[in-house]
VEXTOR-551490 format. One record per residue: residue number from 1; residue in three letters; x, y, z of N, C-alpha, C in turn. Coordinates in Angstrom, 1 decimal, always signed. Atoms other than C-alpha are relative to their C-alpha. Layout:
N
{r NUM, "ALA", {X, Y, Z}, {X, Y, Z}, {X, Y, Z}},
...
//
This chain:
120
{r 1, "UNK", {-1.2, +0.3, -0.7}, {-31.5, +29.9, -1.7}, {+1.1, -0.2, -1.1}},
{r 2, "UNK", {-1.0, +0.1, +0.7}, {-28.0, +30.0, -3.2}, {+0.3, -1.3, -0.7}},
{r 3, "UNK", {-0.8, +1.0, +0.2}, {-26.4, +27.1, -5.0}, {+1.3, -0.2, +1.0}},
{r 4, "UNK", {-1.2, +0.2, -0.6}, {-23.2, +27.8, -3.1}, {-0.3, -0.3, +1.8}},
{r 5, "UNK", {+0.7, +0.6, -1.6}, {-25.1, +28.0, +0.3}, {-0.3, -2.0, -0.1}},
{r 6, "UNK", {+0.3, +1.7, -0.3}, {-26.5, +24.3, -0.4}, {+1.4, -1.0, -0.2}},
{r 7, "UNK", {-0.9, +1.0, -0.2}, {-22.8, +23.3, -1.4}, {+0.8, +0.1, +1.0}},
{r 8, "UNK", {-0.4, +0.0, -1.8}, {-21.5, +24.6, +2.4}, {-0.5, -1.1, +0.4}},
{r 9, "UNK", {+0.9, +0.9, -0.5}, {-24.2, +22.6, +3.4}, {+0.3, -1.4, +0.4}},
{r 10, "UNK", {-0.4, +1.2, +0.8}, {-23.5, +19.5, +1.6}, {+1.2, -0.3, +0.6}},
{r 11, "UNK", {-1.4, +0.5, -0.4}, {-19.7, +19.6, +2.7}, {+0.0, -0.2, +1.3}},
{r 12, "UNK", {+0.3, +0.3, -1.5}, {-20.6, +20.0, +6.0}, {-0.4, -1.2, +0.8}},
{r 13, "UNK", {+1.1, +0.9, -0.4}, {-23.3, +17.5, +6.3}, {+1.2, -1.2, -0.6}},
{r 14, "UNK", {-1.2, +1.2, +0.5}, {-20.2, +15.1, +4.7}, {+0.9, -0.4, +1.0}},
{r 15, "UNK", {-1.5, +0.0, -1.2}, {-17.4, +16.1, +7.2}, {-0.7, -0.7, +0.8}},
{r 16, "UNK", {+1.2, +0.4, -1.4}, {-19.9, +15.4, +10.1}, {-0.3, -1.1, +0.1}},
{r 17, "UNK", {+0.5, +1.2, +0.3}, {-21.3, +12.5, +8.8}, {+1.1, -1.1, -0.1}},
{r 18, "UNK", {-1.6, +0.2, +0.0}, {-17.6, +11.0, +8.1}, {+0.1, -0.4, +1.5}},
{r 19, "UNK", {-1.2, -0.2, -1.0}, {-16.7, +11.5, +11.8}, {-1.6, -1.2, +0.3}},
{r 20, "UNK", {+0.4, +0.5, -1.2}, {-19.8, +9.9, +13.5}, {-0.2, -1.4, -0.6}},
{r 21, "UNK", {-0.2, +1.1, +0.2}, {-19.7, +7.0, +11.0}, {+1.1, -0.6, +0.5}},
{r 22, "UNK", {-1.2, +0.7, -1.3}, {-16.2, +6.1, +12.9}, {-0.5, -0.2, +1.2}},
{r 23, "UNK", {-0.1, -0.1, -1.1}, {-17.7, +6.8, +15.9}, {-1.6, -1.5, +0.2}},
{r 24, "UNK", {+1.1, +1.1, -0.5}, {-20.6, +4.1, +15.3}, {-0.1, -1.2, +0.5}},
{r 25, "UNK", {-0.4, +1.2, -0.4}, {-20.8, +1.3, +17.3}, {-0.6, -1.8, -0.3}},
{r 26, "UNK", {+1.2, +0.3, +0.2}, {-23.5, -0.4, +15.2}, {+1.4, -1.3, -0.5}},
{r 27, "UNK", {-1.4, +0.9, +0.9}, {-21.0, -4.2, +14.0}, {-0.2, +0.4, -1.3}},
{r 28, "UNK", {+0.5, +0.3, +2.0}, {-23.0, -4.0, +10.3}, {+1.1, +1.1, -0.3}},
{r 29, "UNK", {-0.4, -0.8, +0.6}, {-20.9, -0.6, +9.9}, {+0.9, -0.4, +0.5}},
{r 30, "UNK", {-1.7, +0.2, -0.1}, {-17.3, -2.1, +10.2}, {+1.0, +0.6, -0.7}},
{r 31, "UNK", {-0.9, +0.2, +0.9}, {-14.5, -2.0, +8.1}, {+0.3, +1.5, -0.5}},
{r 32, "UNK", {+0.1, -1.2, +0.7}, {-13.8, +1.0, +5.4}, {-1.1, +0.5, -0.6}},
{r 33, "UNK", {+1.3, -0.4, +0.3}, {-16.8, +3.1, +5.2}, {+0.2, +1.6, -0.3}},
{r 34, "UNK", {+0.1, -1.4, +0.2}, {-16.7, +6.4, +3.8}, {-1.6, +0.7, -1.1}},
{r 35, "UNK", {+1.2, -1.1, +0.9}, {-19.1, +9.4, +2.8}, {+0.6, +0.9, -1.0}},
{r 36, "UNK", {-0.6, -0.9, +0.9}, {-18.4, +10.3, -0.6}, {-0.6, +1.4, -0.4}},
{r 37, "UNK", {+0.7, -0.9, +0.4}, {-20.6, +12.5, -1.5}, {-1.7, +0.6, +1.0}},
{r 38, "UNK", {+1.8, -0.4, -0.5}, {-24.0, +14.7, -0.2}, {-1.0, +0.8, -0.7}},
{r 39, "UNK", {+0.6, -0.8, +0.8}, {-26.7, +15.7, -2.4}, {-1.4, +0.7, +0.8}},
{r 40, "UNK", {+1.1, -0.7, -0.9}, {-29.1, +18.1, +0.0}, {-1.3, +0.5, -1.1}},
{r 41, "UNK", {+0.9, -0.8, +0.7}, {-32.4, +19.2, -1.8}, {-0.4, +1.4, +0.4}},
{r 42, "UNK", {+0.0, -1.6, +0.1}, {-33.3, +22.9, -2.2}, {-0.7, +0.2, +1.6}},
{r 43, "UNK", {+0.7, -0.6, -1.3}, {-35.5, +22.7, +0.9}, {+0.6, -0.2, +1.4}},
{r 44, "UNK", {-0.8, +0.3, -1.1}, {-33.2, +21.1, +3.2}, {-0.5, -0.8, +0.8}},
{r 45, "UNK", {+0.6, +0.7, -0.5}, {-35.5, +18.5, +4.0}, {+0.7, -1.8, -0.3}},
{r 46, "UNK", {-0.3, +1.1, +0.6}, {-33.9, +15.5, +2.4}, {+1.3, +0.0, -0.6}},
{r 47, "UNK", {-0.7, -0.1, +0.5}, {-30.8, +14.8, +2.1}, {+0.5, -1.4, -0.5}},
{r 48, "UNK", {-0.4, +1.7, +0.1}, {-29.0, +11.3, +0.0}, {+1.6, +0.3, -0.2}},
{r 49, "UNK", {-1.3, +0.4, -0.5}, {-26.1, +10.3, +1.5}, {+1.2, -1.0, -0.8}},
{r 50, "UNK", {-0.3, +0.9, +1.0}, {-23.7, +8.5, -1.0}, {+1.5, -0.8, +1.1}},
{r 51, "UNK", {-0.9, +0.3, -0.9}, {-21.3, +6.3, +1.1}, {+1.0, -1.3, -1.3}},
{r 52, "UNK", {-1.1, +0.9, +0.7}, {-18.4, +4.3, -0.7}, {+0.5, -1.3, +1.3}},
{r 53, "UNK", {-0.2, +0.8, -0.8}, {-17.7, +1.0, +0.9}, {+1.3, -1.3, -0.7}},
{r 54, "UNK", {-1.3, +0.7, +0.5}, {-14.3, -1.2, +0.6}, {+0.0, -1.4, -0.5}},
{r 55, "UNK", {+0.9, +1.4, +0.5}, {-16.0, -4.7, +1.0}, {-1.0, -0.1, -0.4}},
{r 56, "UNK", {+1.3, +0.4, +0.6}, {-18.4, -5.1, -1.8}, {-1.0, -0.8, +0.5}},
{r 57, "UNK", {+1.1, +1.1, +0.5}, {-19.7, -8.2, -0.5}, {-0.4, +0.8, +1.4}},
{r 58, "UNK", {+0.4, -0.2, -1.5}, {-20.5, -6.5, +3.2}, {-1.0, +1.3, -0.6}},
{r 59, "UNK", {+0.5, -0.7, +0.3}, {-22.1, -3.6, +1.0}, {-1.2, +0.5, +0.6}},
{r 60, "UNK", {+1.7, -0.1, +0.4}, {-25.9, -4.1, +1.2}, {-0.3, -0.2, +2.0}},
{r 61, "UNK", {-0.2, -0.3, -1.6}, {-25.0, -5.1, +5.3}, {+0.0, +1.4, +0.6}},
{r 62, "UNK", {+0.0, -0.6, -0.6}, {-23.8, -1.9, +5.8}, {-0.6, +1.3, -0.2}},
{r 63, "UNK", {+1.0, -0.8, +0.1}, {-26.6, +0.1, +4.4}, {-1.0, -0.3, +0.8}},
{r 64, "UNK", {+1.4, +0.3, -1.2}, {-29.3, -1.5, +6.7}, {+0.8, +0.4, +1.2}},
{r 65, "UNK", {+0.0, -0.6, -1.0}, {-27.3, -0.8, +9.5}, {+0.4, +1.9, -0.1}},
{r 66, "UNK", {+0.3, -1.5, +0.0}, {-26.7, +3.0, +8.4}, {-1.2, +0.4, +0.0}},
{r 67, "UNK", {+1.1, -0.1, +0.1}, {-30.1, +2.9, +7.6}, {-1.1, -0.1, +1.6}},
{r 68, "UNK", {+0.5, +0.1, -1.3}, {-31.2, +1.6, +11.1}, {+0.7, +1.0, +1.1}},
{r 69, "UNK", {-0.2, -0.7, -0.7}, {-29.2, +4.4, +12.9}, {+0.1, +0.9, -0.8}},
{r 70, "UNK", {+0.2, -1.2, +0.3}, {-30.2, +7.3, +10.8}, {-0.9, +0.6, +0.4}},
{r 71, "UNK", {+0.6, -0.8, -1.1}, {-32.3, +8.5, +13.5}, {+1.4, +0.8, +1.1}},
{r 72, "UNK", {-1.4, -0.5, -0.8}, {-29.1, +8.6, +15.7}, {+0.3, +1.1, -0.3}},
{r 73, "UNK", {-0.6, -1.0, +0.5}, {-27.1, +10.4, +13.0}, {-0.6, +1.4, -0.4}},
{r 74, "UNK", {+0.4, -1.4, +0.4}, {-29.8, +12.9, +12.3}, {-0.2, +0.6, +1.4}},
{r 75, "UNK", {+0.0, -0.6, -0.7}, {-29.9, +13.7, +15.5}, {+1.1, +0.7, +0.7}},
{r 76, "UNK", {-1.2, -0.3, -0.4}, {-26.0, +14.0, +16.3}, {+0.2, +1.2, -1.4}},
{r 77, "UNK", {+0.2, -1.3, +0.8}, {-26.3, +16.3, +12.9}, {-0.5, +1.1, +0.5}},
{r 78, "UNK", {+0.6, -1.2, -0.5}, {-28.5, +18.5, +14.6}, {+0.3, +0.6, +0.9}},
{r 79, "UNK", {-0.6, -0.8, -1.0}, {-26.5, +18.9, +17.4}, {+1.4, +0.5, -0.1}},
{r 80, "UNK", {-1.3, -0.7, +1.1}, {-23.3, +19.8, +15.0}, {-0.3, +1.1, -0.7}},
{r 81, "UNK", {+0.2, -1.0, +0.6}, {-25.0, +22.0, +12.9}, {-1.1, +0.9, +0.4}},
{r 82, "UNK", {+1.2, -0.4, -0.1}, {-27.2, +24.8, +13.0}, {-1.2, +0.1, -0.7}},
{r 83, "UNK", {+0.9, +0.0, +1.3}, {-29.7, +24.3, +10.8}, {-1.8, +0.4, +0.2}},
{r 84, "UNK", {+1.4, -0.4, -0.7}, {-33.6, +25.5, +11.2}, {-0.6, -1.6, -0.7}},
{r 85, "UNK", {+0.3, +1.5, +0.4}, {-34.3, +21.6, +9.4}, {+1.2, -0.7, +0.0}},
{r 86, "UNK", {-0.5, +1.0, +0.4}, {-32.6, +18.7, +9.8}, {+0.3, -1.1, -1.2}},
{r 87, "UNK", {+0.8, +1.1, +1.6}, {-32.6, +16.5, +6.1}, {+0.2, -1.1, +1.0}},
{r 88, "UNK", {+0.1, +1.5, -0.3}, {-33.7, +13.3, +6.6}, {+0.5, -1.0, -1.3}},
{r 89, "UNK", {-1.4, +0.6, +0.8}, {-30.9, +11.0, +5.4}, {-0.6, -1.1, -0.8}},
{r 90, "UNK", {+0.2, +1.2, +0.6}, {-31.2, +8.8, +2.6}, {+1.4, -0.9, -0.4}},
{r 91, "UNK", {-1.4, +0.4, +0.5}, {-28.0, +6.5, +1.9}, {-0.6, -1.0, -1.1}},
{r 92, "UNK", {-0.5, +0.8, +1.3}, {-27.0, +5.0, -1.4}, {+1.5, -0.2, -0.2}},
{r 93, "UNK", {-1.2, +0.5, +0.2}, {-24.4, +2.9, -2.5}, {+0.7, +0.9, -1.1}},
{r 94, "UNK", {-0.8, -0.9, +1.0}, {-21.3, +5.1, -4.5}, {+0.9, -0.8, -0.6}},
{r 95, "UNK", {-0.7, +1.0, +0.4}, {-19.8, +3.1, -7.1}, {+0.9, +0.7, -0.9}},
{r 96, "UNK", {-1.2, -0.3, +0.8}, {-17.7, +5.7, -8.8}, {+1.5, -0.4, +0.5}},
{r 97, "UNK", {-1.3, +0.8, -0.2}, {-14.3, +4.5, -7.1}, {+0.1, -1.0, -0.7}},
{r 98, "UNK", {-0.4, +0.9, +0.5}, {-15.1, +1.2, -8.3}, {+0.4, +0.3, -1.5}},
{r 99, "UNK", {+0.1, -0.4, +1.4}, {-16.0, +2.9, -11.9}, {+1.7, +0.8, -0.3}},
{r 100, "UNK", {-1.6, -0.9, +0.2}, {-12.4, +5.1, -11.8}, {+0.6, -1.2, +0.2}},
{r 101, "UNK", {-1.3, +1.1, -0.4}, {-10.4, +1.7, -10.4}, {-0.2, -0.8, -1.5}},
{r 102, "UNK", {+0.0, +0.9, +1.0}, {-11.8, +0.1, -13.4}, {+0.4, +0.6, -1.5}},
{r 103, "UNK", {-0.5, -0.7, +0.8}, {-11.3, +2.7, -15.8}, {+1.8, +0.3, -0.4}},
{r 104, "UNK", {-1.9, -0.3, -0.2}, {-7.5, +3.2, -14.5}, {+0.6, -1.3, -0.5}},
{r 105, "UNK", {-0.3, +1.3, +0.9}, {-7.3, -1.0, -15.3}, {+0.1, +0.4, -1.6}},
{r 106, "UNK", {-0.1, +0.1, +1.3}, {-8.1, -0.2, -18.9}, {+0.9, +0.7, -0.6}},
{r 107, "UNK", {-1.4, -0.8, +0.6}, {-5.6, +2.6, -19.6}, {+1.3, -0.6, +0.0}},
{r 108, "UNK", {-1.3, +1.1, -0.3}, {-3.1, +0.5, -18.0}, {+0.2, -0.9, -0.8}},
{r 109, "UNK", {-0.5, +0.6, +1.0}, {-3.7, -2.0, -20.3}, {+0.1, +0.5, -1.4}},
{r 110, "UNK", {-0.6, -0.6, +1.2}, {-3.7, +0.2, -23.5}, {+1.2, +0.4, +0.1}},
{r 111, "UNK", {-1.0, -0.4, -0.2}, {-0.5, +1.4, -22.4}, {+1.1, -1.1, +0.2}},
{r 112, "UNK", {-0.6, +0.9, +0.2}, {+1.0, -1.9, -22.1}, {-0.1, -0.8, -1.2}},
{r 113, "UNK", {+0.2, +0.2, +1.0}, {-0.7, -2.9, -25.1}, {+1.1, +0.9, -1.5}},
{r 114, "UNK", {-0.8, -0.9, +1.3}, {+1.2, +0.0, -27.1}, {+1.2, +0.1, +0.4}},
{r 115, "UNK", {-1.5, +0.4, +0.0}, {+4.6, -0.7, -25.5}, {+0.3, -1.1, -0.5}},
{r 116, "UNK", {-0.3, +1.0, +0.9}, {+4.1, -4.2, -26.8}, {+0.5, -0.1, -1.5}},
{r 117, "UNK", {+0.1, +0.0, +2.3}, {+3.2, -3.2, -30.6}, {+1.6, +0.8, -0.4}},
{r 118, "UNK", {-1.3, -1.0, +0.3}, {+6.2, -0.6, -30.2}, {+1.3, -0.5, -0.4}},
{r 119, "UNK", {-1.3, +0.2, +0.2}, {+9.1, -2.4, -29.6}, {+0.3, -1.1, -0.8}},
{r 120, "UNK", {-0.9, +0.8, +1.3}, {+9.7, -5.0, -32.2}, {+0.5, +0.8, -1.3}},
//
């Protein structure tokens, strides 16, 4: 199989995933929940799901309930896509936002740091 076939795939299985996470009625998945990323394996049996979540401390909440309706979602997948396998979904927590937000803090402060040293 292609590389570029599995990353259709992948974007797909994101969009999709995206929409029916809004549409869940499960409470655990409240708030801002997004799917950042989808890493599909070559067979199309397994997919892990990386989801970015806004309230850290509700985090680990709203993986058990993604986790407990990923029967659901694989089955509202299957009636989205055409696929001759459905992956069976793994979610994990995506902590590069936090890692870029915290990264963007430090430049900020070198950058105020070297306006300081500059102007006397």
């Amino acid at each position: 199989m292609s590389s570029n076939r599995i990353g259709r795939i992948n974007e797909e299985i994101a969009r999709e995933l995206s929409s029916f996470v809004r549409e869940m009625k499960d409470p655990r998945v409240r708030g801002v929940v997004s799917v950042t990323a989808v890493d599909t394996s070559a067979d199309l049996r397994y997919a892990k799901v990386f989801v970015s979540v806004l309230d850290q401390e509700r985090a680990e909440t709203v993986l058990k309930g993604l986790k407990s309706a990923s029967g659901w979602l694989r089955r509202e997948l299957g009636n989205a896509l055409s696929l001759r396998y459905v992956p069976e979904l793994v979610f994990c927590l995506d902590h590069s936002i936090d890692k870029g937000v915290h990264i963007f803090s430090l430049l900020k402060k070198m950058e105020e740091k070297n306006k300081t040293q500059e102007e006397p």
